[in-house]
N, C-alpha and C positions, 0 to 999 in steps of 0.2 A: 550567490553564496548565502547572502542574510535570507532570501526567503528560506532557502534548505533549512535553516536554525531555526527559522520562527516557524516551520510545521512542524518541524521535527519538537520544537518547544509544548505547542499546542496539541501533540500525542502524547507528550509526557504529563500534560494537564488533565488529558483524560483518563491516562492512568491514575493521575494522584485521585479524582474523582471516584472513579469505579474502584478505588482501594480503600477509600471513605467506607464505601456505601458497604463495600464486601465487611469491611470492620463491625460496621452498623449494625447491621441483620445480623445477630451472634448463630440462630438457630441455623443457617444454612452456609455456614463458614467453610463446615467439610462438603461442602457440595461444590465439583468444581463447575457443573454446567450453569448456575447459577451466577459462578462472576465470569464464565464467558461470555453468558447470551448479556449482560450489561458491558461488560468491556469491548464488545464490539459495539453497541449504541451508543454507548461515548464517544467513542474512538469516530462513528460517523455522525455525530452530535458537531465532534471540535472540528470535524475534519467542514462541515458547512459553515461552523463561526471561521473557521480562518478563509473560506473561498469569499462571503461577507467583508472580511476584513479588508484583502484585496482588491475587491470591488469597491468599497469605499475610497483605499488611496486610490486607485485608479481614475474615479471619478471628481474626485479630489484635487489631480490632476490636470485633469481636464477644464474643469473650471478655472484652474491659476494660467492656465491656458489660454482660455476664450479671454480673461481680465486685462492682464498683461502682457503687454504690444509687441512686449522683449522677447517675449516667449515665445519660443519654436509651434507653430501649429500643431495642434493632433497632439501634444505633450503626454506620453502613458506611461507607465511602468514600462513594456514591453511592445514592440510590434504584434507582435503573436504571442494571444491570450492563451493560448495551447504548453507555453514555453513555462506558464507560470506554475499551472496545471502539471506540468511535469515535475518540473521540484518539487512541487508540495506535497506529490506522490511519494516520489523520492524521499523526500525527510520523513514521511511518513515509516513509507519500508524499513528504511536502514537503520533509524532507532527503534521500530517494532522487532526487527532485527537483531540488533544490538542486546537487546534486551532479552529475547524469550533464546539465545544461546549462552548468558552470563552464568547460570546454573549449569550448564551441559560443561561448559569449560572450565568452570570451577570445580566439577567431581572429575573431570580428565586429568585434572596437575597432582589427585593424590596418587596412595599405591594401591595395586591391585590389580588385578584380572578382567576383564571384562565380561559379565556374564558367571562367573562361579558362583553365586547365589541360583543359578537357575534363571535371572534374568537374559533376556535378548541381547545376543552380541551385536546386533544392526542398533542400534538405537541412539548412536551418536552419527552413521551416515544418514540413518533417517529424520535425523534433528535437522541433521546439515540440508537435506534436500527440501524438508517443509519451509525450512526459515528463509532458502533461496526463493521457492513459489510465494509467498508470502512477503519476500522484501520486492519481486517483481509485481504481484498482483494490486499491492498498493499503489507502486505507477501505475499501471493499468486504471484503475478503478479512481485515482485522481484526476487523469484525464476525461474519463468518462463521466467523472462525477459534477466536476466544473462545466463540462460541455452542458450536460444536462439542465442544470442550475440556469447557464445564461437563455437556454433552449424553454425553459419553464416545461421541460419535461418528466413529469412525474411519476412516469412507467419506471423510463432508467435511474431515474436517482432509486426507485425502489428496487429495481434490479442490481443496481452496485452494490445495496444495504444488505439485500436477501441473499448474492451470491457469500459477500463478506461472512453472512451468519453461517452462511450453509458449510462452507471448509473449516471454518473456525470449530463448528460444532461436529464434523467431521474426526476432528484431533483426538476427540474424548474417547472414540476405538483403540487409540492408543493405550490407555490405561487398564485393558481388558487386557486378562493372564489366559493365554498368552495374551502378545499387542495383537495388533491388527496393522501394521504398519501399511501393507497396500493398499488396505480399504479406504487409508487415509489419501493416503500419495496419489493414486490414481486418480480420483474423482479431482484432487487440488489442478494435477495441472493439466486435465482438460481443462478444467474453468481457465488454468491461465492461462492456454492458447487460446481458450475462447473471448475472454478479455482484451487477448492481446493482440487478437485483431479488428475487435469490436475498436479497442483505443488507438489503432492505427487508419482504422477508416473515418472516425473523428476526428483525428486532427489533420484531416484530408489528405493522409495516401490515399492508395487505388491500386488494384492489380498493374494496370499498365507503368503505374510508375516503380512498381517492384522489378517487374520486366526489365525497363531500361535501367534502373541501378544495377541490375545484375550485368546485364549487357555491358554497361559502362564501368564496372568493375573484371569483367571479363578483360578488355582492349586494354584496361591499364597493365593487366598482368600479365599481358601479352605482350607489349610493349614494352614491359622491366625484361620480360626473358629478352 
């Protein structure tokens, strides 16, 4: 639960950043691609200070470990560094989450119509669907990201950063009269089955263990009948 909050804490840092910087530069205020393509470099800026971070106490750890006699061998955070990697995805999503639907739901609670100006009546399922690919793609891509990290592979940390940019920047269809909503939606969530297998064969499934979960949840439900 406390790492969930401190990622989720250290997204809201790169917001406050990238909301600086957006303030700063006055001449490109109304330009919205301009504080996306930095709010996604923050956002994967804090997202390596905080895998850092982790690794610190981790190792941290480990030494009050080796020191002290009292102390359980192998002392970590976690068994499996995958688990940590998954919260931190997690807190990431769910306050990026949280966040880019608090507009959408604060124009749902007035009065009105949906769409009697001429705008698009999809554009609150359509919020609803990006922000879902998006609170998942962030698990995805923290898993991926930390793997990489302890991997010193610097293919895929540029592959999580570039996918990141690539939907993000994606969105901007949206603002086009009409939107574009499928132009958006589509390409999102191949990327996020494609993450979201890339992030399951990282933290070591494999076909064949998908197989037997199914199997193995087949006989239970066979068994309840």
């Amino acid at each position: 639960m406390s790492s969930w909050c401190y990622s989720a804490f250290f997204w809201l840092l790169s917001l406050l950043v990238s909301s600086i910087l957006w303030y700063a530069v006055v001449p490109l205020r109304d330009k919205l691609a301009f504080g996306v393509v930095f709010s996604v470099l923050f956002q994967e800026l804090f997202r390596f200070a905080f895998y850092k971070l982790l690794r610190k106490a981790d190792d941290g750890l480990q030494k009050v470990g080796e020191q002290d006699p009292n102390a359980s061998a192998g002392v970590s955070l976690v068994n499996n560094k995958h688990i940590l990697a998954y919260v931190s995805g997690l807190g990431f999503g769910i306050i990026a989450g949280a966040f880019s639907l608090i507009n959408v739901l604060a124009d749902m609670t007035g009065p009105g119509t949906i769409g009697i100006h001429g705008d698009s009546s999809n554009f609150f399922i359509a919020s609803a669907f990006l922000t879902l690919s998006f609170v998942l793609l962030h698990t995805f891509w923290g898993i991926v990201f930390h793997a990489a990290c302890d991997r010193k592979n610097y293919v895929a940390m540029s592959l999580v950063v570039g996918s990141h940019m690539l939907v993000s920047c994606l969105t901007l269809v949206n603002e086009m009269r009409p939107p574009m909503y499928a132009a958006s939606l589509v390409p999102c969530y191949i990327v996020m089955f494609i993450m979201m297998g890339w992030a399951y064969v990282t933290a070591g499934g494999s076909f064949s263990n998908l197989k037997k979960s199914v199997h193995c949840s087949g006989r239970e439900e066979y068994a309840l009948n």
